[in-house]
FIKEKOL-950327 format. One line per field, with one value per residue (C-alpha): residue number from 1; residue in three letters; x, z, y. Coordinates in pm, whole numbers, plus 50000, padded with zeros to 5 digits. Layout:
BEGIN
k NUM	...
r ALA	...
east X	...
up Z	...
north Y	...
//
This chain:
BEGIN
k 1	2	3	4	5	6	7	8	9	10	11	12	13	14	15	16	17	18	19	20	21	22	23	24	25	26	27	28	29	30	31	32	33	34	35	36	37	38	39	40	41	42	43	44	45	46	47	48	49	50	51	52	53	54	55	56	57	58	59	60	61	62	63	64	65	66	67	68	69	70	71	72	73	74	75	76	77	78	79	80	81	82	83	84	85	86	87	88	89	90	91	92	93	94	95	96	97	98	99	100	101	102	103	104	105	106	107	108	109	110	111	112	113	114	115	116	117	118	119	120	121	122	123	124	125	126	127	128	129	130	131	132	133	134	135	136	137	138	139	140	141	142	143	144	145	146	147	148	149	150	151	152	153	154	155	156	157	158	159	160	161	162	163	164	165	166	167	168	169	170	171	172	173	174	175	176	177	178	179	180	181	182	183	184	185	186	187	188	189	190	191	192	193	194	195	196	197	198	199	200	201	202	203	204	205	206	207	208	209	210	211	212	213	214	215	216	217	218	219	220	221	222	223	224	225	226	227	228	229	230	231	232	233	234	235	236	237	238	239	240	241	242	243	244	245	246	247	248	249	250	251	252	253	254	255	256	257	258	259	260	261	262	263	264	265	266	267	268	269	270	271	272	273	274	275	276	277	278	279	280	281	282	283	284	285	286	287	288	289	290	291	292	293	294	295	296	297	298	299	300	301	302	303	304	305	306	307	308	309	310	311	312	313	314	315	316	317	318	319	320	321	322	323	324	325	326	327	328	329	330	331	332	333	334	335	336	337	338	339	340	341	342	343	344	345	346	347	348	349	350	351	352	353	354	355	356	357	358	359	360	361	362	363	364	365	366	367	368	369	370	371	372	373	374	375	376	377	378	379	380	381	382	383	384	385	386	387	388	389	390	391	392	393	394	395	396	397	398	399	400	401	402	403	404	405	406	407	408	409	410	411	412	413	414	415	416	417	418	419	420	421	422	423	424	425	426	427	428	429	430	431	432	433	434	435	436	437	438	439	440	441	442	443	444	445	446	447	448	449	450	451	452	453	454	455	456	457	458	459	460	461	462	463	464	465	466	467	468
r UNK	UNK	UNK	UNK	UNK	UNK	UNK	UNK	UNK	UNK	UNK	UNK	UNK	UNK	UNK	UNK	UNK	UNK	UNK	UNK	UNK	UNK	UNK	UNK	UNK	UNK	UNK	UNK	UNK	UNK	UNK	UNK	UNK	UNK	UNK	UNK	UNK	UNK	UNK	UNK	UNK	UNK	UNK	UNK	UNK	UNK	UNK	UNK	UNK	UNK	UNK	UNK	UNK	UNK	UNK	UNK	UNK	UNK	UNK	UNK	UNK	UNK	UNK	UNK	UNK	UNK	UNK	UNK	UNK	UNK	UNK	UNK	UNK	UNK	UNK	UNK	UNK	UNK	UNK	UNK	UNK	UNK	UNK	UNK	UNK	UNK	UNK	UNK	UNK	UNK	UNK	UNK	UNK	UNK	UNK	UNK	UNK	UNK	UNK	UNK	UNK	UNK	UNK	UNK	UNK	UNK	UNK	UNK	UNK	UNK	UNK	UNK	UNK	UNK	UNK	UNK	UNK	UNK	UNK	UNK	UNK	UNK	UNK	UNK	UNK	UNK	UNK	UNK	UNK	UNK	UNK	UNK	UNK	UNK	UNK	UNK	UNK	UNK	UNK	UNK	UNK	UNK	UNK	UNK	UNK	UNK	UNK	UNK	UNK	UNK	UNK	UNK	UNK	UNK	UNK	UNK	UNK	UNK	UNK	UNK	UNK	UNK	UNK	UNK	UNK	UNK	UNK	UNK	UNK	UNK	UNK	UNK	UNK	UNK	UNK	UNK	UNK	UNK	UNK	UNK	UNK	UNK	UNK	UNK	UNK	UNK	UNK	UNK	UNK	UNK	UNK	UNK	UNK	UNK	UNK	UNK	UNK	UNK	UNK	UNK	UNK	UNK	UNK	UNK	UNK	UNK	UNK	UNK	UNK	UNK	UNK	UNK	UNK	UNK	UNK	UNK	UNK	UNK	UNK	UNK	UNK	UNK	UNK	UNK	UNK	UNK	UNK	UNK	UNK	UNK	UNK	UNK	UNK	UNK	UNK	UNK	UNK	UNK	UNK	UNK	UNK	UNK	UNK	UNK	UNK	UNK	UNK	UNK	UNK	UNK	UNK	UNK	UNK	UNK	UNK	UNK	UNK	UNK	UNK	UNK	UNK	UNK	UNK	UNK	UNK	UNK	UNK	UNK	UNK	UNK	UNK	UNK	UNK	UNK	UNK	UNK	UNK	UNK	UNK	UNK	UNK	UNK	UNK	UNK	UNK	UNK	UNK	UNK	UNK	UNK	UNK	UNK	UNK	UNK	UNK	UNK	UNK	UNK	UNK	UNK	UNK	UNK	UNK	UNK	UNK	UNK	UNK	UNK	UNK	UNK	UNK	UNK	UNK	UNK	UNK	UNK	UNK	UNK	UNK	UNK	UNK	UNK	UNK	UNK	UNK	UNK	UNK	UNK	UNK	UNK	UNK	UNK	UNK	UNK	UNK	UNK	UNK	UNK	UNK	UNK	UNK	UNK	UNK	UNK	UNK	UNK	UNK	UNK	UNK	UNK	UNK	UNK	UNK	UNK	UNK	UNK	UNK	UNK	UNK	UNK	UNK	UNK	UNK	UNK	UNK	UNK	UNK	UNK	UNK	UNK	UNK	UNK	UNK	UNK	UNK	UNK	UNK	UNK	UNK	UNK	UNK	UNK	UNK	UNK	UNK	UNK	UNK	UNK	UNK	UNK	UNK	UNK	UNK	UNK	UNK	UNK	UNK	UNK	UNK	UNK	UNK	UNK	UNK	UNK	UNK	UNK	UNK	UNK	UNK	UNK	UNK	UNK	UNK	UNK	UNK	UNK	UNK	UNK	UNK	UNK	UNK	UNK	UNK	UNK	UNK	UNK	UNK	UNK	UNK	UNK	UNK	UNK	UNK	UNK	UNK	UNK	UNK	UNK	UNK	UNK	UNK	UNK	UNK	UNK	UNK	UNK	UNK	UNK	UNK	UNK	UNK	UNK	UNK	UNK	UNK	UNK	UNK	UNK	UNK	UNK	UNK	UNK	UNK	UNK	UNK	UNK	UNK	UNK
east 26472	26579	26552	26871	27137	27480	27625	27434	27119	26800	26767	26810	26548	26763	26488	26625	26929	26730	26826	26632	26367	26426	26251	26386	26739	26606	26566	26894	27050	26866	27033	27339	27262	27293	27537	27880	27975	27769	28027	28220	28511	28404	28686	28803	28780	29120	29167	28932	29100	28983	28828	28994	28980	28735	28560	28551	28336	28123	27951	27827	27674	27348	27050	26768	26390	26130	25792	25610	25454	25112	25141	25153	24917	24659	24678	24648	24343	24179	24247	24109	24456	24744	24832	25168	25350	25178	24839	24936	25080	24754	24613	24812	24627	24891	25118	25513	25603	25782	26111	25914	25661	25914	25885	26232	26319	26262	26472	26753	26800	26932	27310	27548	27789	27744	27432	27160	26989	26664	26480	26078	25872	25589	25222	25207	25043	25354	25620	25459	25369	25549	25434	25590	25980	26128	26420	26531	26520	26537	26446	26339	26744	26789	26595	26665	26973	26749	26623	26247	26028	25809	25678	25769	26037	25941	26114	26050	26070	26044	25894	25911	25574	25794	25696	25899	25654	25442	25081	25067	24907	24984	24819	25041	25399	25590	25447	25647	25537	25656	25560	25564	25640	25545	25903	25775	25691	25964	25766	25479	25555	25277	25281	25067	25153	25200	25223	25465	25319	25456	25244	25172	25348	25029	24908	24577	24649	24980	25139	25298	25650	25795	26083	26262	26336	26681	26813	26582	26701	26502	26649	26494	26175	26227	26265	26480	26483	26593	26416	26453	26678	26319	26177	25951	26102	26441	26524	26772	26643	26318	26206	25919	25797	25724	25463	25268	25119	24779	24415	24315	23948	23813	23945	24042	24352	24407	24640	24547	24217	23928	23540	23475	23792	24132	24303	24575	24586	24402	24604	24454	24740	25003	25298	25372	25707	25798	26159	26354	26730	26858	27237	27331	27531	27232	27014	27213	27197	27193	27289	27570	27905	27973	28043	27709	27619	27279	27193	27154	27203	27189	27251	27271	27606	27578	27975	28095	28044	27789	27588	27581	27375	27602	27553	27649	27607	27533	27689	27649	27859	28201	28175	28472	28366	28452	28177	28169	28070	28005	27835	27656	27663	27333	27245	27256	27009	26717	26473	26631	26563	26650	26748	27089	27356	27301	27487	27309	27234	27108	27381	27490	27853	27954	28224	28393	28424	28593	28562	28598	28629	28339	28029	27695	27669	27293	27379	27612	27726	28025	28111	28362	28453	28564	28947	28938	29036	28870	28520	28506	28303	28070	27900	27677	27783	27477	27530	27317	27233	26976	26994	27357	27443	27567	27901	27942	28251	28426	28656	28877	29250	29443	29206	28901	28810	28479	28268	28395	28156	28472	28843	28985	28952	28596	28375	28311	27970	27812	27554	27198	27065	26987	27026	26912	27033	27179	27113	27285	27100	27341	27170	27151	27499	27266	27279	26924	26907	26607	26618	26397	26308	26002	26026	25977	26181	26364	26392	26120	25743	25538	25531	25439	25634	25898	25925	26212	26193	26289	26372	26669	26963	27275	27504	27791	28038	27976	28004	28349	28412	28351	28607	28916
up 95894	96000	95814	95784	95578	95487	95808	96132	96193	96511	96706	97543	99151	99284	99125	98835	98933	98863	98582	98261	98208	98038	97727	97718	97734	97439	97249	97290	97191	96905	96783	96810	96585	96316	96097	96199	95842	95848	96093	95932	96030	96039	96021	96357	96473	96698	96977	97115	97011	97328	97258	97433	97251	97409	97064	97007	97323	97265	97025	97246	97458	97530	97647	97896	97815	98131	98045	98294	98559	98544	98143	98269	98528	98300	98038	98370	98495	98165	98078	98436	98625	98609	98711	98725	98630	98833	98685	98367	98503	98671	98309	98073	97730	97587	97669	97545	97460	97661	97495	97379	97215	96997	96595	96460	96268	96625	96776	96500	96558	96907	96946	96868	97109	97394	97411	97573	97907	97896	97579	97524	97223	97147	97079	96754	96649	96725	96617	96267	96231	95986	96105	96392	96477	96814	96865	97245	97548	97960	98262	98630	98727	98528	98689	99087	99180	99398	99088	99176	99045	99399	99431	99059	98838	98462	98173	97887	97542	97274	96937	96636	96370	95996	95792	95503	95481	95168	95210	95589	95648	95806	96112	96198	96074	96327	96648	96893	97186	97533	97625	97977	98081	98387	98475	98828	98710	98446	98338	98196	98088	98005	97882	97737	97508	97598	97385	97375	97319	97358	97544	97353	97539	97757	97801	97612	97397	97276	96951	96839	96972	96536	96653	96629	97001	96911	97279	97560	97939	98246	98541	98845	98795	98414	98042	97867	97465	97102	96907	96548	96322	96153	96519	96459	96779	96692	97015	97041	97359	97519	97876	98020	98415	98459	98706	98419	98247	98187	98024	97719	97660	97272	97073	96715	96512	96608	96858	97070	97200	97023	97037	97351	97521	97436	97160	97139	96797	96968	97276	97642	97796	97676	97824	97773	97795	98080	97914	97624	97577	97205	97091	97140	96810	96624	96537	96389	95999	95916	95525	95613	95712	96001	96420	96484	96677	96604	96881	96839	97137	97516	97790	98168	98356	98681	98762	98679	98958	98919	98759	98353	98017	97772	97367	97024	96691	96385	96052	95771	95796	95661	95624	95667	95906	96257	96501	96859	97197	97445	97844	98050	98402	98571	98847	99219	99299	99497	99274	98931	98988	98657	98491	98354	98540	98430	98476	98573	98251	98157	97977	97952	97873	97820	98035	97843	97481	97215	96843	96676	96349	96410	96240	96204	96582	96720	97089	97321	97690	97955	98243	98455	98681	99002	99056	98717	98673	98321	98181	97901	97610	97424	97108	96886	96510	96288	95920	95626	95497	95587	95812	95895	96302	96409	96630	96999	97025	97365	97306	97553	97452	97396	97147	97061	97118	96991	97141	96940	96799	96692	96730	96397	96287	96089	96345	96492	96380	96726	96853	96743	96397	96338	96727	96885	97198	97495	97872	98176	98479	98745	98990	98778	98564	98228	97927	97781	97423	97141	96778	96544	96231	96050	95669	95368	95230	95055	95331	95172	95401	95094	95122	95452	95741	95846	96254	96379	96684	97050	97367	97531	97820	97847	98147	98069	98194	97972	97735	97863	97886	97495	97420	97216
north 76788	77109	77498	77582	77830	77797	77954	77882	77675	77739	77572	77021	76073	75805	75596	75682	75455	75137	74938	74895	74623	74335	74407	74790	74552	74399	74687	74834	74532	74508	74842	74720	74461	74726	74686	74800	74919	75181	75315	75491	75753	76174	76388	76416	76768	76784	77049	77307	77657	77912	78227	78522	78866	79114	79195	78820	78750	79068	78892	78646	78964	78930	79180	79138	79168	79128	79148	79320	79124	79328	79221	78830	78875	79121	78800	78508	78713	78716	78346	78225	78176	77993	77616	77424	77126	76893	77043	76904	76575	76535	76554	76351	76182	76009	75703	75656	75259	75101	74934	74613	74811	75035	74923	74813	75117	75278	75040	75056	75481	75419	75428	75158	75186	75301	75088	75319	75161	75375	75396	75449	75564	75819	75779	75602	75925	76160	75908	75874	76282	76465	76809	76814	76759	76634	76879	76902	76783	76881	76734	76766	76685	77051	77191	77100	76918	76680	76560	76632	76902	76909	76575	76472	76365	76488	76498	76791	76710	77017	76995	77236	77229	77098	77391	77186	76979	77069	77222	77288	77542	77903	77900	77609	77700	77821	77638	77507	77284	77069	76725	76726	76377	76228	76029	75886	75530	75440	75169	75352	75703	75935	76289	76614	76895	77290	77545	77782	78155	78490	78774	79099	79418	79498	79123	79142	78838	78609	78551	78163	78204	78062	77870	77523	77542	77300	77425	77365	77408	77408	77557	77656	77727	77876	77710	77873	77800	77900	78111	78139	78406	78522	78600	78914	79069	78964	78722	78465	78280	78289	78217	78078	78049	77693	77804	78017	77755	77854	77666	77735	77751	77726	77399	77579	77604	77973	78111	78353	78550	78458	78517	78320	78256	78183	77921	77671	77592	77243	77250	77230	77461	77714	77907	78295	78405	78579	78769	78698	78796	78932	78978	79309	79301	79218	78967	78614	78570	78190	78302	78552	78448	78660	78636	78681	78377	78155	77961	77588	77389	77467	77250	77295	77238	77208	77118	77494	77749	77908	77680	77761	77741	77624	77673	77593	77706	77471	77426	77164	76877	76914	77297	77529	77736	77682	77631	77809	77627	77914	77963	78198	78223	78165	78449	78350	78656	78551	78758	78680	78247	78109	78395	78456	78656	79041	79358	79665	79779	79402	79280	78968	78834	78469	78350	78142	78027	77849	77700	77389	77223	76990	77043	76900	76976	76860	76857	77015	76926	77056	76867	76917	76602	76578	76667	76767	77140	77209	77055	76888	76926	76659	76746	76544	76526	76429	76350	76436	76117	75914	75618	75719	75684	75997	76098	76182	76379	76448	76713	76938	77165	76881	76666	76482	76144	75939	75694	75402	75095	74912	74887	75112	75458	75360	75290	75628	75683	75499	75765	75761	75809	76166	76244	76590	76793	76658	76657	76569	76459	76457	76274	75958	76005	75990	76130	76179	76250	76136	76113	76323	76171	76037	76076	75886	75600	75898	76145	76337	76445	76309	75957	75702	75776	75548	75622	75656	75816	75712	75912	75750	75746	75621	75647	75878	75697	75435	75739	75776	75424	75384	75684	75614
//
């Protein structure tokens, strides 16, 4: 269960081509055992509307923040170094289920149609938590186009600490972390948490970065994610250096420096943020209704030249406002890898945007296919009730279409049950998106958790294949 206001909420190897085991078959069939009357129609959201006024796309303009590299290396000196990815996939200490191992709730919040043909679930202690929230996800296909993060594939999955849920307490509202999951072996999937900090100016010590980190995209060898409207230094997206991860050294619920060494709040490694980037019109305001964009979303496309971050913004389902889908052109500098295409004063302007009368929006992709002169756009529509399959929405100037679980106008609700963000990995033609929840029988963080979470693919052209 997301924070959110009434205007815009915070918040994505060739061996890859195999298909799924048997058993993982199993479990995506089982979801589509579920019921096909709880399909039923959402309003479809027709044509994309283009956004082309100058002082409309100003408010998508962005501005750069580097942190100094003596800050980052000041704070890597003090905490004994830094290590990388493989570091941490050396160092895994917990296991994802395979498909036969996934409960039947789990199995029952994977799409309908189409049926997903990857699908694996968390520690049984993470898929029953209610403090923490699976929001986005990336993966080593982002981030290189061979699909390979050196000798790895990996997969990044970012969660958000629930501060709804009733007596947590302040030391741990706000966190955000990464499971960094080792994707070589598909058959046995293992992964360990990060924490995401930010450095103070001078790089004595780091702060909890307070965000729901709903967008996620690894590209090159930087993360880029959400940060929240509250954000003390009033940032829309922060970036991290995937080669800055760094130990921690004292096991306590703080974050930061503490009397002999440095804290995770229980964590073995964290991430500092290396720059940030903040709207140069002002920070968003999920409670006001104005153009100020909240980022919700991101997603990589690699089919646009350059490559691009792509966003969207959230509102309720069935709210009047139009939403916006927007991109950024990535910078082809040699000393700017992974960092968004700047001007020389640091600002920087989205390339493209438009708005659209769907809402509910929990994941956002562009593609552009070959021949094809325009991308189009998929977004994920997630309803408010409970136990209600979402919507996967392709939609482009001339219309939307849904992937259908049926042959009539009620049977668009097909995607996954309370479905997050949305990424493309090019190499293997999948979709990868996961599901977030784990409440109570009434949607509540009192009572026993009722898992319902599952990280899964499906192959988007049986995406397209399931259009109508």
């Amino acid at each position: 269960m997301k924070h959110r206001g009434r205007h815009r909420r915070q918040r994505r190897g060739r061996a890859l081509r195999g298909v799924l085991a048997g058993t993982a078959l199993a479990l995506t069939a089982a979801a589509t055992i579920v019921s096909v009357s709880q399909a039923v129609s959402s309003d479809n959201p027709g044509p994309l509307k283009s956004v082309t006024s100058a002082a409309e796309l100003k408010d998508f303009q962005l501005k750069e923040h580097l942190v100094a590299k003596a800050s980052l290396d000041r704070l890597a000196t003090s905490m004994g170094g830094t290590v990388g990815v493989s570091s941490v996939l050396e160092h895994t200490n917990r296991t994802m289920r395979n498909a036969a191992g996934c409960a039947s709730t789990e199995a029952e919040a994977l799409p309908v149609a189409p049926a997903a043909t990857r699908a694996y679930c968390w520690d049984d202690a993470d898929a029953a938590s209610q403090r923490w929230l699976p929001q986005s996800v990336t993966t080593s296909g982002d981030a290189d186009e061979d699909g390979h993060w050196g000798a790895n594939r990996v997969i990044l999955s970012g969660w958000t600490h629930n501060d709804a849920k009733p007596g947590e307490p302040e030391v741990s509202r706000g966190l955000a972390r990464v499971a960094v999951i080792d994707a070589n072996d598909l058959s046995r999937l293992t992964y360990r948490w990060v924490l995401l900090v930010v450095p103070t100016e001078d790089g004595s010590d780091y702060r909890k970065l307070s965000s729901s980190i709903s967008g996620m995209v690894w590209y090159q060898d930087k993360l880029l994610v959400t940060a929240s409207a509250t954000d003390s230094d009033h940032r829309s997206l922060y970036v991290y250096d995937m080669n800055r991860i760094q130990r921690a050294s004292v096991d306590s619920p703080a974050v930061g420096r503490v009397p002999g060494g440095w804290s995770a709040h229980g964590y073995g490694y964290v991430m500092p943020a290396v720059a940030s980037y903040s709207l140069t019109g002002g920070a968003c305001d999920p409670t006001a209704d104005d153009l100020t964009p909240c980022f919700g979303s991101l997603s990589l496309d690699r089919s646009s030249t350059p490559d691009s971050l792509v966003a969207s913004e959230w509102f309720p389902a069935g709210a009047d406002q139009r939403s916006r889908l927007w991109r950024y052109s990535f910078s082809g500098a040699a000393d700017r890898s992974g960092l968004l295409a700047a001007n020389v004063l640091g600002r920087v302007n989205a390339v493209e945007a438009y708005s659209t009368k769907a809402t509910g929006i929990q994941g956002v992709l562009s593609h552009r296919s070959a021949g094809e002169e325009k991308a189009d756009w998929y977004v994920g529509h997630a309803p408010g009730a409970k136990d209600r399959h979402g919507t996967l929405w392709r939609l482009d100037s001339e219309g939307a279409k849904a992937a259908r679980c049926g042959s009539d106008d009620e049977s668009r609700r097909c995607w996954g049950e309370h479905a997050e963000s949305l990424s493309y990995w090019e190499g293997t033609g999948e979709v990868w998106s996961l599901t977030e929840r784990a409440a109570d029988e009434r949607s509540g963080w009192h009572g026993e958790a009722i898992p319902e979470r599952v990280l899964y693919a499906v192959p988007l052209s049986s995406i397209t294949g399931s259009l109508r």
